[in-house]
Biopython code that builds the backbone (N, CA, C, O; Angstrom):
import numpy as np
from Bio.PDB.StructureBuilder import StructureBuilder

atoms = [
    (1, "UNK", "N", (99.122, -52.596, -74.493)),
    (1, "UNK", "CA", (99.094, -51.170, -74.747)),
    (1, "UNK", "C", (99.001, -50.435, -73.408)),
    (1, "UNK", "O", (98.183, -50.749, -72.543)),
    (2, "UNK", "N", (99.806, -49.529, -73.296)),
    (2, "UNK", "CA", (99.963, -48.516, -72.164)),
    (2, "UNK", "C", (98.642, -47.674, -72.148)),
    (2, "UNK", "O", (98.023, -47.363, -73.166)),
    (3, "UNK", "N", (98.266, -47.327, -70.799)),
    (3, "UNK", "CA", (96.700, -47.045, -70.362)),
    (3, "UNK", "C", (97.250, -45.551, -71.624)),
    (3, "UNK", "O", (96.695, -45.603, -72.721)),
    (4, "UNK", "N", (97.908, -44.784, -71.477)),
    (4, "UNK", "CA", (98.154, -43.428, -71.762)),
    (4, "UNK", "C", (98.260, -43.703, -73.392)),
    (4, "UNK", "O", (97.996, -42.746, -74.120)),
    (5, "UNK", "N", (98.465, -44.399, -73.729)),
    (5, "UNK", "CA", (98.288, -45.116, -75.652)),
    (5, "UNK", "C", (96.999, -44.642, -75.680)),
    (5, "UNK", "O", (96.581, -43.665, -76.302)),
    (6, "UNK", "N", (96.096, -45.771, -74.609)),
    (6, "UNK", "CA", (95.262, -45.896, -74.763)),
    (6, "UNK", "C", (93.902, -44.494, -74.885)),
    (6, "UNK", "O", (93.019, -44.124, -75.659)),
    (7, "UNK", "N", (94.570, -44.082, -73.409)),
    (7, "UNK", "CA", (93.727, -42.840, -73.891)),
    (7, "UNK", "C", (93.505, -41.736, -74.874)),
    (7, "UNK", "O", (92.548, -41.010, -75.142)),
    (8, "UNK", "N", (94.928, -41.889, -75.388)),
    (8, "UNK", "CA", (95.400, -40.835, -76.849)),
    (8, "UNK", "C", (94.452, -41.425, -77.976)),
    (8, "UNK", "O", (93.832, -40.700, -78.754)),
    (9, "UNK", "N", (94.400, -42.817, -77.987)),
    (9, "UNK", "CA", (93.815, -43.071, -79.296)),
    (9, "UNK", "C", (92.538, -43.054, -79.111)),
    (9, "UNK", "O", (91.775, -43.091, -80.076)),
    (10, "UNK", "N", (92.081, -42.994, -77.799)),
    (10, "UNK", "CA", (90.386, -42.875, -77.744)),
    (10, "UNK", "C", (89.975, -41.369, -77.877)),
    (10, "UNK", "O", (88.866, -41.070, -78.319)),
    (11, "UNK", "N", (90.812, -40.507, -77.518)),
    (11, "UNK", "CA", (90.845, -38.742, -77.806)),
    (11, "UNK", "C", (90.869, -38.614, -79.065)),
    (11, "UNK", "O", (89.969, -37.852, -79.420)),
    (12, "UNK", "N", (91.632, -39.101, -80.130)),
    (12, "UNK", "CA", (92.418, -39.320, -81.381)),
    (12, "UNK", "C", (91.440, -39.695, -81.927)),
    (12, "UNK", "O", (91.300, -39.025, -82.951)),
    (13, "UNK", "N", (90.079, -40.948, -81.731)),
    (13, "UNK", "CA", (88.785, -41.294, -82.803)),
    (13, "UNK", "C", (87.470, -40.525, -82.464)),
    (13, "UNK", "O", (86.410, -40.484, -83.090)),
    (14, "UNK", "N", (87.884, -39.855, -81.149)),
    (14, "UNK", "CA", (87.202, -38.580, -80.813)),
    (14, "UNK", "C", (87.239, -37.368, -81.795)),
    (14, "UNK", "O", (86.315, -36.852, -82.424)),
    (15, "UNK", "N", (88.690, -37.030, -81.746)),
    (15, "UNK", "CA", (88.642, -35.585, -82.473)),
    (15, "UNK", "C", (88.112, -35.926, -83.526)),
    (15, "UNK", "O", (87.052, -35.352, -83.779)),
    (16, "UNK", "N", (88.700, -37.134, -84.699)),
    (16, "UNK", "CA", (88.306, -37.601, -85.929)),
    (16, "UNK", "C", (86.940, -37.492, -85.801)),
    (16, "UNK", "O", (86.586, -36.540, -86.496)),
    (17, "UNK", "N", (85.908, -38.054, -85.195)),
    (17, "UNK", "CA", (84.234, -38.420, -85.183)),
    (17, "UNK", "C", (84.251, -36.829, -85.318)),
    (17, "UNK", "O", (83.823, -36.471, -86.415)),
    (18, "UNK", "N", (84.595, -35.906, -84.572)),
    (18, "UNK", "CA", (83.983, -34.544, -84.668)),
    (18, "UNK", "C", (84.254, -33.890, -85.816)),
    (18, "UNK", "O", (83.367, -33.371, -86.492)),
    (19, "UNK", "N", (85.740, -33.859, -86.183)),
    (19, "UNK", "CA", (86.144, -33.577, -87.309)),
    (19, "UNK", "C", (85.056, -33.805, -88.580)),
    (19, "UNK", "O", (84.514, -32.927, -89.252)),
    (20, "UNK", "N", (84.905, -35.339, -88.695)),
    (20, "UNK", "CA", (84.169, -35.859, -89.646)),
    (20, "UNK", "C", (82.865, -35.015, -89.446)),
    (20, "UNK", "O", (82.727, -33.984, -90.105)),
    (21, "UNK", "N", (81.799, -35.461, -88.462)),
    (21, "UNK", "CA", (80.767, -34.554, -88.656)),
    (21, "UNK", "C", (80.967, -33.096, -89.053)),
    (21, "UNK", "O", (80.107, -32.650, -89.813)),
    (22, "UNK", "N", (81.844, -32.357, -88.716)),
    (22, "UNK", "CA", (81.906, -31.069, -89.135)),
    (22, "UNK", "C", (82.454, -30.951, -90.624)),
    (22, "UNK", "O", (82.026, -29.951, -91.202)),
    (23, "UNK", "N", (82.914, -31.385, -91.026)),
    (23, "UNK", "CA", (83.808, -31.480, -92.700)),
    (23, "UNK", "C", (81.781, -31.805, -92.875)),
    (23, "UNK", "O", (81.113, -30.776, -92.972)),
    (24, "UNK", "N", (81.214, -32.801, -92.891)),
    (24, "UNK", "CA", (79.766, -33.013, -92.981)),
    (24, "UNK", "C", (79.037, -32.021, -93.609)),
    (24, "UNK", "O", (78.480, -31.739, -94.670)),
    (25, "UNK", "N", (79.361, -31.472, -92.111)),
    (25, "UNK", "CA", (78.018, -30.215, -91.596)),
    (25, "UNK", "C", (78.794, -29.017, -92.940)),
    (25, "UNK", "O", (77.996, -28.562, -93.760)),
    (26, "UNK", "N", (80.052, -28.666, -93.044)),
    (26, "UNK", "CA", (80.644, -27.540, -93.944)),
    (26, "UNK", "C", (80.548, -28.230, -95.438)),
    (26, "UNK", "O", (80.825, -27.468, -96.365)),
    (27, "UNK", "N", (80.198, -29.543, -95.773)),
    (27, "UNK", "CA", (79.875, -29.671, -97.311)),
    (27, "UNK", "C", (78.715, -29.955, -97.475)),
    (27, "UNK", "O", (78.465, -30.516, -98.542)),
    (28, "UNK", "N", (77.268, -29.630, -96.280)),
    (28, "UNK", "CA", (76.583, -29.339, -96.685)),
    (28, "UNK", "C", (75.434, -30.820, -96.305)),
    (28, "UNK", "O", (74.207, -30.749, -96.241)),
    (29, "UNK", "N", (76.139, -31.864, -96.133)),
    (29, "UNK", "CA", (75.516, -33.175, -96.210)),
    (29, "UNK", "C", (74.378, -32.882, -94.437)),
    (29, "UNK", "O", (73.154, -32.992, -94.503)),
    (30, "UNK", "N", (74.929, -32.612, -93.381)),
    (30, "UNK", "CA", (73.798, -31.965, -92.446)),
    (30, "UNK", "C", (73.503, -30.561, -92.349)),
    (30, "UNK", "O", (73.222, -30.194, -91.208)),
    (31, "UNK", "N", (73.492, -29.694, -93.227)),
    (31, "UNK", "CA", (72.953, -28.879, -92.780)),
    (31, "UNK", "C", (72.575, -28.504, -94.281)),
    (31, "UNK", "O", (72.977, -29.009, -95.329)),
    (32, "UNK", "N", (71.615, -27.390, -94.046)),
    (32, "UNK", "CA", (71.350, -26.810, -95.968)),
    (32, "UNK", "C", (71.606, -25.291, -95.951)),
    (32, "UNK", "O", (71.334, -24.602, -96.935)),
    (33, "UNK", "N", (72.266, -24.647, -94.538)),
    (33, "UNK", "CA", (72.342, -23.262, -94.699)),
    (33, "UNK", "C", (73.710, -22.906, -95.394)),
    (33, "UNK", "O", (74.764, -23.337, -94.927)),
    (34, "UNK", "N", (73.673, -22.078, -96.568)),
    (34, "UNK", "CA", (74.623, -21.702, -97.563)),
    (34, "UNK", "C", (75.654, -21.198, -97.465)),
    (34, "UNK", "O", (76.696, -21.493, -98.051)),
    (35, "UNK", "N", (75.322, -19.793, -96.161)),
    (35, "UNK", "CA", (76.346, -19.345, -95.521)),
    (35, "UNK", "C", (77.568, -20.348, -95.509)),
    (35, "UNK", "O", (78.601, -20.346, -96.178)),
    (36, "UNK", "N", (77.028, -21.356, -94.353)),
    (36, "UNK", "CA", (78.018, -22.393, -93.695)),
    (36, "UNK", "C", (78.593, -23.228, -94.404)),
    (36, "UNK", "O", (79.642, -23.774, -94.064)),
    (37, "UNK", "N", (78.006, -23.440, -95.463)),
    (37, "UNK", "CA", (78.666, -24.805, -96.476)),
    (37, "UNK", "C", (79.771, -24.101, -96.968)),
    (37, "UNK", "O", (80.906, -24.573, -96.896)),
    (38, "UNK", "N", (79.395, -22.408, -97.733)),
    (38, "UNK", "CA", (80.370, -21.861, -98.306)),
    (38, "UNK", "C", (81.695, -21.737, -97.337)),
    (38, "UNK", "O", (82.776, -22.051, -97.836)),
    (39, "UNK", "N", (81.648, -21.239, -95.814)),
    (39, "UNK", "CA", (82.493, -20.998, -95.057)),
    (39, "UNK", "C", (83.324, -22.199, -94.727)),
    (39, "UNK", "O", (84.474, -22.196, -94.289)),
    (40, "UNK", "N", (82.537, -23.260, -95.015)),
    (40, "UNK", "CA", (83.096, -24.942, -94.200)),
    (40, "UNK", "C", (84.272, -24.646, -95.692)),
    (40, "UNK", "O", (85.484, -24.459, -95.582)),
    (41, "UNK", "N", (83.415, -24.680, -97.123)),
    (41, "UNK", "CA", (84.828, -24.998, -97.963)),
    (41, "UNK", "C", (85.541, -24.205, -97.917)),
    (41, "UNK", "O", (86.626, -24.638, -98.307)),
    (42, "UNK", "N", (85.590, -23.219, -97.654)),
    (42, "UNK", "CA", (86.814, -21.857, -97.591)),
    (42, "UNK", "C", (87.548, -22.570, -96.334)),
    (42, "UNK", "O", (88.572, -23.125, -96.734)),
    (43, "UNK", "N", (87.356, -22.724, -94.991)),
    (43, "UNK", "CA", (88.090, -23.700, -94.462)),
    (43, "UNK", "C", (89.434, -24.935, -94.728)),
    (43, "UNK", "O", (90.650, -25.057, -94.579)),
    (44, "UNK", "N", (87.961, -25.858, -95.327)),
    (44, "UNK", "CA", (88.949, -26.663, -95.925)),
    (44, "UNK", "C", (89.705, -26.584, -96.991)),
    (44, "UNK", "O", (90.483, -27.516, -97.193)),
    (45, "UNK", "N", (89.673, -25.713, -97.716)),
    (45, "UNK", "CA", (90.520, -25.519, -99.154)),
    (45, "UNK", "C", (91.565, -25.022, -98.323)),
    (45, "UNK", "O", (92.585, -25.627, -97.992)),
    (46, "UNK", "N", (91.187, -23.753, -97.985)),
    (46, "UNK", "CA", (92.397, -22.966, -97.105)),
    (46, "UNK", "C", (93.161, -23.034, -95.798)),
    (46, "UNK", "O", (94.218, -22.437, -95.590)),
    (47, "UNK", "N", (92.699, -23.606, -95.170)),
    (47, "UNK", "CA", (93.275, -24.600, -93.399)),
    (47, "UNK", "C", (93.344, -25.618, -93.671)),
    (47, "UNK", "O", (94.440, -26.148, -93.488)),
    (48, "UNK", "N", (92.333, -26.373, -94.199)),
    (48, "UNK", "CA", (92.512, -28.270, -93.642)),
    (48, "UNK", "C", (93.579, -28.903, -94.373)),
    (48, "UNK", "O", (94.320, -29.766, -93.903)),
    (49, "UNK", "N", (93.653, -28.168, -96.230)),
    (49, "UNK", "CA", (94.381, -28.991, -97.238)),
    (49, "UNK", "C", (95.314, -29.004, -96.659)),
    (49, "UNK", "O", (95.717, -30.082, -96.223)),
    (50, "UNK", "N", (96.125, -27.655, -96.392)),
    (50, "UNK", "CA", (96.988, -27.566, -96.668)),
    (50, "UNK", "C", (97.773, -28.156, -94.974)),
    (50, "UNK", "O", (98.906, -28.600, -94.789)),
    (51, "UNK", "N", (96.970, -27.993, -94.254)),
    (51, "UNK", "CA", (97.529, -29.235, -93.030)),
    (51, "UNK", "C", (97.943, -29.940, -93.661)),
    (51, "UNK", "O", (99.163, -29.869, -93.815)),
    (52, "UNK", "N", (97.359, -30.777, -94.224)),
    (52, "UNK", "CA", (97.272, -32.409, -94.303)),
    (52, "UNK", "C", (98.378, -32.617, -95.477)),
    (52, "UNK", "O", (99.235, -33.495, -95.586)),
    (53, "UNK", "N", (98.087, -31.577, -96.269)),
    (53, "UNK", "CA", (99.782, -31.850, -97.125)),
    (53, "UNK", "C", (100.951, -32.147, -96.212)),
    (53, "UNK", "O", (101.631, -33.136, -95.936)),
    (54, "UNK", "N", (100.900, -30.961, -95.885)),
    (54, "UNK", "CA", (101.903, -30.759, -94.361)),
    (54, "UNK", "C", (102.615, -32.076, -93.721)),
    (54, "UNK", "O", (103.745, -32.558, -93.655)),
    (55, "UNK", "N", (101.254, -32.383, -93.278)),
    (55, "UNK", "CA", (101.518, -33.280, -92.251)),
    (55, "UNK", "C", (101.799, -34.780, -93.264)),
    (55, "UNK", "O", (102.383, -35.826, -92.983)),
    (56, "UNK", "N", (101.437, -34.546, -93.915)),
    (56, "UNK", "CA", (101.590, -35.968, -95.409)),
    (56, "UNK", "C", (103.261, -35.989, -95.592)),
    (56, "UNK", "O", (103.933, -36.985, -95.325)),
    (57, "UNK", "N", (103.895, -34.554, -96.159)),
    (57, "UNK", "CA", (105.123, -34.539, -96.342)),
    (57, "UNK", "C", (106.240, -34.892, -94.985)),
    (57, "UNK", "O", (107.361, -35.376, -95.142)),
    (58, "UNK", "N", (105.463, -34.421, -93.297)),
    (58, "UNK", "CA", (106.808, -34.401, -92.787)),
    (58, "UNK", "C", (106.196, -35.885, -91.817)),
    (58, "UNK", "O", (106.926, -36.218, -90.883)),
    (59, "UNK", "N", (105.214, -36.522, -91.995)),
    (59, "UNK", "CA", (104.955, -37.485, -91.480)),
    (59, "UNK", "C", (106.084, -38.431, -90.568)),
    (59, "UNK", "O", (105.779, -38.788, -89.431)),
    (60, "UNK", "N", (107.372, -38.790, -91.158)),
    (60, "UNK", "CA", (108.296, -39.435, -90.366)),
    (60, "UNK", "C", (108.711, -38.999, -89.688)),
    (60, "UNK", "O", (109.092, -39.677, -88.734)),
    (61, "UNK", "N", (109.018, -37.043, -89.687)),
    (61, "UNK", "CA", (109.633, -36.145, -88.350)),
    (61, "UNK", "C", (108.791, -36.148, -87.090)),
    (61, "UNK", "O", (109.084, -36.255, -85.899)),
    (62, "UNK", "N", (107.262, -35.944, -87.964)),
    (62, "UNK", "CA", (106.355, -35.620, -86.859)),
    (62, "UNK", "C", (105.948, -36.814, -86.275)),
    (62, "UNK", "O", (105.502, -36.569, -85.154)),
    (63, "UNK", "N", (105.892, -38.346, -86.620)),
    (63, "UNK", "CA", (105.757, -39.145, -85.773)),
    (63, "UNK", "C", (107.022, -39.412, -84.248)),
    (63, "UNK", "O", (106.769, -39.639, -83.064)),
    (64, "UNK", "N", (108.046, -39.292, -84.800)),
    (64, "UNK", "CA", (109.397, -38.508, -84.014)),
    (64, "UNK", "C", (109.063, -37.907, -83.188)),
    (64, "UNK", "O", (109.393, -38.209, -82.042)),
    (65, "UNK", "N", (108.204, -36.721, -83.479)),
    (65, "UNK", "CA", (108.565, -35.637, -82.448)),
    (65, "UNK", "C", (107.301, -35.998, -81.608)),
    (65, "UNK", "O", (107.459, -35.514, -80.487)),
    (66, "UNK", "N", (105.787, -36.834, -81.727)),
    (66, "UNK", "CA", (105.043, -37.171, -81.225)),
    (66, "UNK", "C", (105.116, -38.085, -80.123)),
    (66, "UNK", "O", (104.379, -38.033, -79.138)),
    (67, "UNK", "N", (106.283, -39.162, -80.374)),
    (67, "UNK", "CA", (106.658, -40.164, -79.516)),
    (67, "UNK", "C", (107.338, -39.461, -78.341)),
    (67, "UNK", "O", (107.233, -39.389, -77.116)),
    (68, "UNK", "N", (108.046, -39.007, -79.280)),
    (68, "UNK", "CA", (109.098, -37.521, -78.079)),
    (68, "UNK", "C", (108.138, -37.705, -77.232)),
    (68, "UNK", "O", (107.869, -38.590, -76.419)),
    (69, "UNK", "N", (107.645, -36.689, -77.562)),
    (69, "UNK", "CA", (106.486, -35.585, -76.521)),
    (69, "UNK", "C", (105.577, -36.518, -75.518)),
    (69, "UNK", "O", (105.323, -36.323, -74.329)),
    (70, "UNK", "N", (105.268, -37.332, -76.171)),
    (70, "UNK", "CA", (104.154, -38.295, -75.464)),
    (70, "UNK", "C", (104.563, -39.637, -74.719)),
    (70, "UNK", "O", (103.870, -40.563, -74.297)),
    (71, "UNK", "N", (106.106, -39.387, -74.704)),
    (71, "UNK", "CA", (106.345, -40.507, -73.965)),
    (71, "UNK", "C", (106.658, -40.378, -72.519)),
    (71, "UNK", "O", (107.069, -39.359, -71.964)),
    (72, "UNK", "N", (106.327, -41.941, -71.781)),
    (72, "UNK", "CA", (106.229, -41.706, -70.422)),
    (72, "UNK", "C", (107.101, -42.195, -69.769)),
    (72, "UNK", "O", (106.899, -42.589, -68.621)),
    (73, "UNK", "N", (108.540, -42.290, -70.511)),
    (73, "UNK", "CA", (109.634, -42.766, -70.071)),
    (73, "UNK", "C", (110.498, -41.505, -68.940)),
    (73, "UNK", "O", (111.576, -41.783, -68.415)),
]
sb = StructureBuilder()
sb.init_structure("model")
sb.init_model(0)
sb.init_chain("A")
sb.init_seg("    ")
for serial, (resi, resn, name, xyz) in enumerate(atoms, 1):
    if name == "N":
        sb.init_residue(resn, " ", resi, " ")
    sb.init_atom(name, np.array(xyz, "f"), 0.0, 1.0, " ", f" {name:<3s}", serial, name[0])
structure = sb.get_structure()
């Protein structure tokens, strides 16, 4: 694996770890303030889903256009 793989995927279980704690912290599992839980799901109903549909449906373009971009040829 190319050092520059390498560093993407260590950035890549980075963002995820943060991600995860925060999806967490917005359903409420670390934190108990109401405000925030309510705001975390308005988030994810309304930003995160609909990423991830997104990115679910064009998955074969966008791995395409990722290699594109990130390659060190």
């Amino acid at each position: 694996m190319k050092p520059s793989t390498i560093t993407l995927t260590m950035l890549g279980h980075c963002v995820l770890a943060w991600t995860e704690f925060n999806i967490r912290r917005m359903l409420g599992e670390v934190t108990s303030d109401e405000t925030e839980i309510l705001k975390g799901r308005e988030i994810i109903e309304e930003k995160m889903m609909p990423c991830i549909t997104y990115i679910k449906t064009e998955e074969v373009l966008l791995k395409s256009l990722l290699e594109t971009l990130f390659s060190t040829r």
